[in-house]
N, C-alpha and C positions, 0 to 999 in steps of 0.2 A: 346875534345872527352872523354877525361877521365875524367870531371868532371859531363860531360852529364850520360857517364857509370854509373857514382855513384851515379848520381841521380835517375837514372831508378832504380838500385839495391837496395835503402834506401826505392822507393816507393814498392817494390815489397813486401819486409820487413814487411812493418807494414802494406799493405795488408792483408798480410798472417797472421800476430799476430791481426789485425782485425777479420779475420775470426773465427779462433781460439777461440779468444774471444766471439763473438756472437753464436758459436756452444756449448760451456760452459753454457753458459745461458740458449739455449734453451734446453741443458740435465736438468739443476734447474729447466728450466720452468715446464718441462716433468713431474719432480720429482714431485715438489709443487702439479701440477695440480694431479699426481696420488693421493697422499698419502689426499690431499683436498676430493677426490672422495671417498676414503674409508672412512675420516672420517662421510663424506656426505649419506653413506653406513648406519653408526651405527648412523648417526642420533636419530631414530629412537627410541635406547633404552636408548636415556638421552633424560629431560627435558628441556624447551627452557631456564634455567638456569642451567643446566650443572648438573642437579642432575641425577644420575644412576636411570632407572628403574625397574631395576631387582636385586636380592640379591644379595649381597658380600658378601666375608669371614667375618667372623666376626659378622656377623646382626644377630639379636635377630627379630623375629616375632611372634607375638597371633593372635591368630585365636576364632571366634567364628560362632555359628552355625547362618546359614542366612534364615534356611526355615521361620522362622517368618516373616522377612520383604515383602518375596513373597507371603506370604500367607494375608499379610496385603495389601498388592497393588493387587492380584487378586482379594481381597473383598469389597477392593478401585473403581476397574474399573467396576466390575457387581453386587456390592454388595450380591453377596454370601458368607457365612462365612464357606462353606468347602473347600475354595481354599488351594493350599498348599501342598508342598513336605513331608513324612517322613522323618525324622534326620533316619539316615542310623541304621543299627541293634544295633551294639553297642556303638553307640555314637546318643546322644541324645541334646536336646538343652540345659539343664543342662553344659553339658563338654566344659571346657574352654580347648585350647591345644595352647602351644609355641613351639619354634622350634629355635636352634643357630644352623648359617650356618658354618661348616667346613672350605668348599670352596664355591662355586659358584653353583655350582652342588651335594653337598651334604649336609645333616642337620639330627642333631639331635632331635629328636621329644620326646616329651613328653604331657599329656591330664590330667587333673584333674577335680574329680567331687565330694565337699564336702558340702552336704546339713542335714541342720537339717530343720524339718517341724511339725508345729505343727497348728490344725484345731479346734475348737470349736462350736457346732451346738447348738443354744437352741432354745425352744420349752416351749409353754406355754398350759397346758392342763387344765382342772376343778380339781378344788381343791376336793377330797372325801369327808373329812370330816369337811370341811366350806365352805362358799361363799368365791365366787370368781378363781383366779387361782393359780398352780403351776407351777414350772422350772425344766423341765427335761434335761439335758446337757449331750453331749456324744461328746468327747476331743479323736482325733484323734494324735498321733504325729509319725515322720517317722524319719530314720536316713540312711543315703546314701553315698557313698564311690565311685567312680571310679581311680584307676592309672593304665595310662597307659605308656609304651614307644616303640618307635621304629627310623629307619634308614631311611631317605627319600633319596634316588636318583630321579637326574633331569635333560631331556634331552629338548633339543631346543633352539634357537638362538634370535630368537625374544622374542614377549609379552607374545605368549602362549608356556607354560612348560607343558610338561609329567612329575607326579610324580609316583613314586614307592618305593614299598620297604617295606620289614618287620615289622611286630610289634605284643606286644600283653598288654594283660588289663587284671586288678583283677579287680572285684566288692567283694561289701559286703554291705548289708544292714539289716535293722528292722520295725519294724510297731508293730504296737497296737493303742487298745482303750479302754476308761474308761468311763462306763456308769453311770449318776447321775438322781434318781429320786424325786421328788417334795413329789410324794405319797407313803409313807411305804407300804411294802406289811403287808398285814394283813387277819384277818379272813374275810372281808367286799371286799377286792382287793387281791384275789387270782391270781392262775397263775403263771409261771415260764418268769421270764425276765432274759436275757443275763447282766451282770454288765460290765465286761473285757473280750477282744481278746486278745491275744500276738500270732500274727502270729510267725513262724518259723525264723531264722536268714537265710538270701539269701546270697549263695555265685557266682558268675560268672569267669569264665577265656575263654579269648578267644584269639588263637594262631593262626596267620595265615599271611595275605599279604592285602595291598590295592594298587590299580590303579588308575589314573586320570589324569584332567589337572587344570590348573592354568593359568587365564587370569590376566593379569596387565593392569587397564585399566588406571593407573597414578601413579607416581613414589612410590617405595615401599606399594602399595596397589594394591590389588588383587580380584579376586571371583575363589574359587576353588571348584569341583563337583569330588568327590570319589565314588569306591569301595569297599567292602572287600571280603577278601576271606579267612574263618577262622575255626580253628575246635575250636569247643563254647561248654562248658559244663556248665547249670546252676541247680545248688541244693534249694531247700529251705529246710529249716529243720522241725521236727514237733511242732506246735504250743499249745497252750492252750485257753481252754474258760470258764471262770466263770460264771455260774448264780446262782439264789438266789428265790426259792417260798416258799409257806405256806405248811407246810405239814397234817395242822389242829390242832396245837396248836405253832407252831414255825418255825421264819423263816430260812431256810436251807439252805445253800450255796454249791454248787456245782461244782466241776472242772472239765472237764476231758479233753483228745489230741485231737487235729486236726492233721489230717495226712500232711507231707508234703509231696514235690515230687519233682521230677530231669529233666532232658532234656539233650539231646548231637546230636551235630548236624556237618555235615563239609560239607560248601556249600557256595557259592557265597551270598551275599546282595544287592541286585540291587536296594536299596530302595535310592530314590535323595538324597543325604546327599550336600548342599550348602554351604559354608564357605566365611565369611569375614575376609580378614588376612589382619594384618597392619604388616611392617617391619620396624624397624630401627637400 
């Protein structure tokens, strides 16, 4: 009897440490299967190789203006060549802008825009005073400056971000032209011709805010559509104009101002401004 006893109480035993055991497991299972489902959750913002989709600490990203390519596939599909968004008020397709991410949700932003530009038109007219022709040339050149900086914040969980956040830009530019004739002016080709412009020096600042979003349609790459909302003051300065006629024995050169003029403004931009940003 007492060894029967002991056999009932050995099996009860490791019954018991049986159970025990199989309820251990299925708390793991439990566990696995959650933490499986969340990660199953964020799927979504890695790639099917494990790369993140959205920015990290640390990432550096450029951006460039993308009204072009829209404007190039609207003219694509109906062959019209006015398709196409505005590059927003103060940013233009010229401006290149980068951004290093803080954190996850914040970035430092900066834009730059530095153009030299020079145009040459020529022209061939009757030579006056022999057969055949001459080369009149009038040489355009421009000089162009944007910096900007600002703070981005960034809200949402998924592909698509809310950005915002502060900033603001100087500009500064110039222009002129230089006009070259084939034919002296003389007693025979009278008249007053323009030789040189030197418009005004331009200056721009503009302080204010922008809004928007930010789609990632694969792993650190994006299309982003902005805002701004900014108080804008643009000057140009006064300019000068050169020209040169017969006054009836000699030929005379002439200068004198062109006026310049200002602007100030504080009000929204609703004009599309589209971006392609690359991060890494």
């Amino acid at each position: 009897m007492l060894r029967k006893a002991f056999w009932v109480v050995s099996v009860y035993i490791r019954l018991r440490t049986l159970k025990n055991y199989i309820m251990k497991k299925k708390v793991l299972l439990i566990a696995a299967l959650f933490t499986a489902g969340l990660c199953f959750a964020q799927d979504g913002l890695t790639s099917k190789k494990g790369v993140p989709i959205l920015p990290e600490a640390g990432d550096w990203a450029i951006g460039f203006d993308a009204s072009s390519l829209l404007n190039y596939g609207g003219n694509l599909l109906n062959g019209n060549t006015s398709n196409g968004l505005a590059p927003i008020g103060d940013i233009n397709a010229n401006t290149i802008y980068g951004k290093y991410f803080v954190d996850a949700n914040k970035a430092r932003r900066g834009m730059l825009r530095l153009g030299f530009g020079s145009d040459t038109e020529r022209s061939f007219v009757p030579n006056l005073t022999a057969d055949g022709t001459v080369e009149d040339e009038a040489k355009t050149s421009s000089f162009n400056i944007t910096v900007g900086a600002g703070t981005e914040y960034r809200r949402g969980k998924g592909r698509l971000q809310g950005v915002y956040g502060p900033m603001a830009m100087i500009s500064l530019g110039t222009s002129g032209t230089e006009n070259t004739y084939g034919n002296a002016i003389s007693a025979t080709n009278g008249g007053a011709r323009t030789t040189e412009t030197k418009a005004g020096s331009s200056f721009g600042l503009a302080i204010g805010g922008f809004g928007g979003v930010e789609y990632f349609f694969a792993p650190k790459m994006s299309l982003g559509a902005e805002i701004g909302w900014t108080i804008a003051l643009n000057t140009t300065g006064d300019g000068e104009s050169t020209s040169e006629a017969w006054d009836g024995t000699a030929v005379v050169s002439t200068t004198s101002e062109t006026a310049g003029s200002s602007s100030f403004g504080f009000d929204t931009r609703p004009n599309g401004n589209i971006t392609l940003n690359f991060h890494f």
